[in-house]
N, C-alpha and C positions, 0 to 999 in steps of 0.2 A: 354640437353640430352633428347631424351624419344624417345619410341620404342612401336613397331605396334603388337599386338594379330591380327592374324584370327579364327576364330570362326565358322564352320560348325553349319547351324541347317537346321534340317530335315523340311519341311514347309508345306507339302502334298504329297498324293500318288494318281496317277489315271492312270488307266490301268496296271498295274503294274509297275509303272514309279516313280521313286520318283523323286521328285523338290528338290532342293538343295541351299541354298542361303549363302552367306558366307558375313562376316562381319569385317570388319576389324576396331577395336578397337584399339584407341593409347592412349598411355599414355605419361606426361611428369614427369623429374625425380627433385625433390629439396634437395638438399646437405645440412646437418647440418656444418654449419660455426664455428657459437658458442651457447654457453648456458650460462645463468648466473643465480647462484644459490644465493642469496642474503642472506643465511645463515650458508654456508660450512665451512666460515674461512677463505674463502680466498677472496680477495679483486681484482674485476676488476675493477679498478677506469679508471681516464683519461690514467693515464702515463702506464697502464698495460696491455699489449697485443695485443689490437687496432691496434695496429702502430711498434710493433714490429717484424713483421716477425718469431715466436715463437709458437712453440705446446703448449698447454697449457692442462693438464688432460689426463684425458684415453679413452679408445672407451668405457670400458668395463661402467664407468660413467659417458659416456657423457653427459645423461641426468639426471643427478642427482648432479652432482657438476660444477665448474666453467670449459669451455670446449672451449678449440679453436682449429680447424684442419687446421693447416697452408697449407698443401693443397688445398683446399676447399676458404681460403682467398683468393687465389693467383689466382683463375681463372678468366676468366672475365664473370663477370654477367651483366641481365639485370633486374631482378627481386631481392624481396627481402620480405620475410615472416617473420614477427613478431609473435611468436605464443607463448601465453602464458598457462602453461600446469602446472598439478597437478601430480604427480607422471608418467609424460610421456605419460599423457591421455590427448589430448589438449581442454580448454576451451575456449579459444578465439587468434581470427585468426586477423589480418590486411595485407593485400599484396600490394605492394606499385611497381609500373615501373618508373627505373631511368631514369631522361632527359637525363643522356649519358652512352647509354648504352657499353657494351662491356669490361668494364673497373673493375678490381679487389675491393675486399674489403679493400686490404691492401691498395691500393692506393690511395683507399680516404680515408681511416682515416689518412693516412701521407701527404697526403696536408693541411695541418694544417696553412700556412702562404698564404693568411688572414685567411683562415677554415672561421665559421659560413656561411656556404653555403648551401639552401636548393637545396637537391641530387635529390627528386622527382618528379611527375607531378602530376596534375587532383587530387591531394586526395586518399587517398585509392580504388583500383580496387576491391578488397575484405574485406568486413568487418564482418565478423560472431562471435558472442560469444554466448554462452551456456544459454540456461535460467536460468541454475541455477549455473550459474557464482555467487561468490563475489565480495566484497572490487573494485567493478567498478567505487564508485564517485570521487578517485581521483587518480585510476591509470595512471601512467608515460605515457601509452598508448594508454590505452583503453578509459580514460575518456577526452581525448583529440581532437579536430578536426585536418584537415590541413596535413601536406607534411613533412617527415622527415627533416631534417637541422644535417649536420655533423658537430662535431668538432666545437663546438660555444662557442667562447673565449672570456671573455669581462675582463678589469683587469687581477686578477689573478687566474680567474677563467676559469674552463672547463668542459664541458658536451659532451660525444661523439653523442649521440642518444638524441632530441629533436624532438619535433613534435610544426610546426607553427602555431595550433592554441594554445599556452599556452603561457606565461609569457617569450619572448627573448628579454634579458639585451641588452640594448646599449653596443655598444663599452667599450666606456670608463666608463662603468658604474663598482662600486663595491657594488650591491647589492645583491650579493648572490642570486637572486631570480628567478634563470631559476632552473627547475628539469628536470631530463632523466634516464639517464643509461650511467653509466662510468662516474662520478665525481668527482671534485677535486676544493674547495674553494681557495688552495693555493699552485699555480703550473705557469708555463708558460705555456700558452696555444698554443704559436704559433710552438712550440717544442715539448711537449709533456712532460715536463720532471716536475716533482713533486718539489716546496719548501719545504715542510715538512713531517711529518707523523701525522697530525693533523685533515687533513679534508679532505683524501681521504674516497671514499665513493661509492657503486654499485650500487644501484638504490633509488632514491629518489620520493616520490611521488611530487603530482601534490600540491601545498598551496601557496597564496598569503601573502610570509613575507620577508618581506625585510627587510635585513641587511647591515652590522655588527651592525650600530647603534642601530638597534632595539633589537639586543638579545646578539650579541658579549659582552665576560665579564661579562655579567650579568643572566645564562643560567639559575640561578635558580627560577628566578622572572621574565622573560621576557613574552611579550604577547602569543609569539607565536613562534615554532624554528621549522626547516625544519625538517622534518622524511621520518626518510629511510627504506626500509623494512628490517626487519631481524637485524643482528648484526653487518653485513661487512663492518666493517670502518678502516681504520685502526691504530686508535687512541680510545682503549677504554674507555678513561677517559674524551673524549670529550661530555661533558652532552650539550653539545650547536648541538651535532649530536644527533634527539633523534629514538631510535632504535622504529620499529613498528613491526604489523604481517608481517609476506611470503605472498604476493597474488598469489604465484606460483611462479616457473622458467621463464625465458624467454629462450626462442630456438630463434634463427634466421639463419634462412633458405634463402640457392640464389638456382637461375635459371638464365640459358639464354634463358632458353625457355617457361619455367612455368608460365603464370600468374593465374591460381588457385590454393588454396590450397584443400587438404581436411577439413573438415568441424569439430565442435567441439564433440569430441568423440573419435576423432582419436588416436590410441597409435602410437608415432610417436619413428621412427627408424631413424640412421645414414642418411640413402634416405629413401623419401616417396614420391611414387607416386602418380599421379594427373591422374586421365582418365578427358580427352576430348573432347570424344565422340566418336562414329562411324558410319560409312560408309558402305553403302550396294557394294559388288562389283558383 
């Protein structure tokens, strides 16, 4: 979506004549899809909204609790903004263009059979974060290189949001040791559908530990256990899930037209526009 300003400015006057030059300024528009609040209470793990076709929260909190606009899923994008944001004030951006464009959000999180499919191209097209950004060394995100990858199911595990330069489990592997956003250590991943209420979980940072052997059953003396930000798990008696800070919200934002975002500062609304430039006519 996005839409043209013309702009009148006065530029000189001589003879009594004034010059007139007009400008036409566009903008493109990027749709809040979802938010995820990794300490509201509520849990967007694997099996939880992705792939459901389902509203999820309010407008009035969209950006402040877990938020999905199943309108906004359901269109077809070509873009996709990862922005992660402190009280709706965004500190850090990644924009990413899908290899195939045109195609909803719902619809790839529900091709899940095989899933682990990297969705994007070239790396991030935009990459901005705030100087005076946090908790950057091991965000899910920010502290990672490389190309989205949906839906990465290895065992019985699942991650919706991964980024290919970090730690992607083999197949057949049961080492617990991919992070994202939207996970689930004990689920089917080719379905979407949860084993237990033990090891769902919303966003996990970025650590090199691999399990179960290494910390499974033993959560209180183990080297090392994966942490996630916030409290959203939804098993709170699992010490083998170990709770961390908030580095913020995560917003994600589509386009079929937008490949910039605005920049870290931005209060960011339901849409936020992107100007493009303009054009003298």
């Amino acid at each position: 979506m996005f839409s043209t300003v013309l702009v009148l400015s006065l530029v000189g006057v001589c003879a009594s004549r004034s010059v007139e030059h007009v400008e036409r300024v566009e903008y493109r528009t990027w749709e809040l899809g979802m938010n995820l609040n990794p300490d509201d209470g509520h849990v967007m793990s694997y099996s939880t909204g992705w792939a459901t076709d389902a509203f999820i929260g309010t407008y009035s909190e969209a950006l402040t609790k877990d938020y999905l606009d199943r309108e906004v899923w359901n269109k077809p994008v070509s873009y996709i903004a990862i922005v992660r944001h402190q009280a709706g004030e965004a500190d850090a951006v990644k924009v990413f263009r899908f290899r195939e464009g045109g195609r909803s959000m719902l619809s790839r999180f529900q091709d899940m059979d095989p899933g682990r499919e990297v969705v994007t191209e070239g790396g991030p097209m935009q990459e901005t974060v705030s100087k005076n950004a946090k908790n950057l060394h091991d965000d899910p995100i920010f502290s990672v290189d490389g190309d989205l990858a949906f839906n990465w199911g290895y065992g019985d595990n699942g991650h919706r949001i991964v980024l290919t330069g970090g730690n992607l489990s083999p197949v057949g592997s049961g080492d617990d040791n991919t992070h994202g956003l939207g996970n689930d250590y004990h689920c089917y991943p080719l379905t979407g559908e949860t084993r237990s209420l033990h090891w769902q979980h919303e966003i996990s940072n970025i650590i090199d530990c691999p399990g179960p052997d290494n910390w499974w059953g033993k959560c209180g003396s183990a080297p090392c256990l994966p942490t996630i930000q916030g409290n959203d798990k939804t098993d709170p008696t699992n010490a083998c899930l170990k709770p961390g800070p908030v580095y913020g919200n995560y917003a994600i934002y589509v386009s079929s037209v937008a490949s910039k975002f605005p920049g870290p500062g931005t209060k960011l609304k339901l849409k936020v526009e992107s100007r493009v430039g303009k054009k003298e006519l």
